[in-house]
MARMARPA-874357 format. One record per residue (C-alpha): residue number from 1; residue in one letter; z, x, y. Coordinates in steps of 0.2 Angstrom, whole numbers. Each point is the difference from the previous one (the first is absolute). Example, Ala and Ser with C-alpha at 12.3 -4.5 7.8 and 13.67 -1.06 7.14 Angstrom:
! residues 2
<n=1 res=A up=39 east=62 north=-22>
<n=2 res=S up=-3 east=6 north=17>
***
This chain:
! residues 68
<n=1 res=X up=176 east=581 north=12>
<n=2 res=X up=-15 east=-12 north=1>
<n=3 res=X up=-18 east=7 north=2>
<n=4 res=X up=-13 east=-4 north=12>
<n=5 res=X up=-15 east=-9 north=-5>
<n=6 res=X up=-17 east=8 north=8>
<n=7 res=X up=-2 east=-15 north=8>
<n=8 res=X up=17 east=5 north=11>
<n=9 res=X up=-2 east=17 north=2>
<n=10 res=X up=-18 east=-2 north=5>
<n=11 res=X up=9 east=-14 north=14>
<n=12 res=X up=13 east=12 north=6>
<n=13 res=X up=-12 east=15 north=3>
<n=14 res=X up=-12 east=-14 north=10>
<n=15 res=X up=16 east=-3 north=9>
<n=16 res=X up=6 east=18 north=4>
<n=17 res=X up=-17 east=3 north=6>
<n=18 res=X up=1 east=-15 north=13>
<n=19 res=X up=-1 east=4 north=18>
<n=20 res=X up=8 east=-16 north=4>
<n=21 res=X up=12 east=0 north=-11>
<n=22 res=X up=7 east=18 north=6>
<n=23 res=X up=-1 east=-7 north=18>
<n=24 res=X up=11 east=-15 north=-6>
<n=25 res=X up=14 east=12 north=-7>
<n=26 res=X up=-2 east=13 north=13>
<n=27 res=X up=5 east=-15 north=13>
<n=28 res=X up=15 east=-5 north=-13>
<n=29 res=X up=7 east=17 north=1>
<n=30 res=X up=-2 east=1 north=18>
<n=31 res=X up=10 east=-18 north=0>
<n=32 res=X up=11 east=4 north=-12>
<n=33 res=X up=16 east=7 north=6>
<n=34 res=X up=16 east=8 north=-13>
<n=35 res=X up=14 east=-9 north=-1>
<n=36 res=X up=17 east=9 north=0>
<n=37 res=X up=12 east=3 north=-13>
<n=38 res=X up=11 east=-18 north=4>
<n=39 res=X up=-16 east=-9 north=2>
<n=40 res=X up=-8 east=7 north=-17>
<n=41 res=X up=14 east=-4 north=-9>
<n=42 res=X up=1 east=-19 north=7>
<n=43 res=X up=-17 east=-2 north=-7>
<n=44 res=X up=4 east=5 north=-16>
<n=45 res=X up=16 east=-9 north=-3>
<n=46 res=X up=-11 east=-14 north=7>
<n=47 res=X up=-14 east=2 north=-14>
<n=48 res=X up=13 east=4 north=-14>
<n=49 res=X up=4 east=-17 north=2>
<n=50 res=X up=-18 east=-6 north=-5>
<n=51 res=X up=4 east=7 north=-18>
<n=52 res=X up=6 east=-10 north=-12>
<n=53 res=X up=0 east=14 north=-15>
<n=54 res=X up=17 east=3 north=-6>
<n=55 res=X up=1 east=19 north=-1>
<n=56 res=X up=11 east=-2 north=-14>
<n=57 res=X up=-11 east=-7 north=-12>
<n=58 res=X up=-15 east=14 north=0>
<n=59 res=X up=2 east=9 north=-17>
<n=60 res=X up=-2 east=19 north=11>
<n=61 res=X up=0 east=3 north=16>
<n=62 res=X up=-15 east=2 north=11>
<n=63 res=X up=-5 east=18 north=-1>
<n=64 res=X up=-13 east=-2 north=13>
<n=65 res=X up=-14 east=-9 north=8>
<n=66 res=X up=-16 east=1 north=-1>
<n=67 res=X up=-12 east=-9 north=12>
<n=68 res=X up=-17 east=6 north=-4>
***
């Protein structure tokens, strides 16, 4: 997992302090709506298609994912 410099933690805890930036994801998650079973899974057959891995030649498989 990569580490964050200062420099980007000091940037993230700017932006989680940001009044506007709270506003702007409050107004997303008021936006947003779920999408149901048939829909979700659409969308990911849509984006498996952006892939162009083949599964078959990672030496393990992936045990997780870590984003941050």
């Amino acid at each position: 997992m990569t580490k964050l410099s200062d420099q980007e933690k000091k940037e993230l805890k700017e932006d989680a302090l940001s009044i506007s930036r709270r506003a702007d994801f409050k107004l997303l998650s008021e936006q947003t709506r779920q999408l149901s079973p048939k829909e979700h899974l659409e969308f990911l057959t849509w984006a498996s298609g952006l892939s162009n891995e083949d599964p078959r030649s990672r030496k393990r498989p992936i045990e997780r994912i870590m984003l941050l």
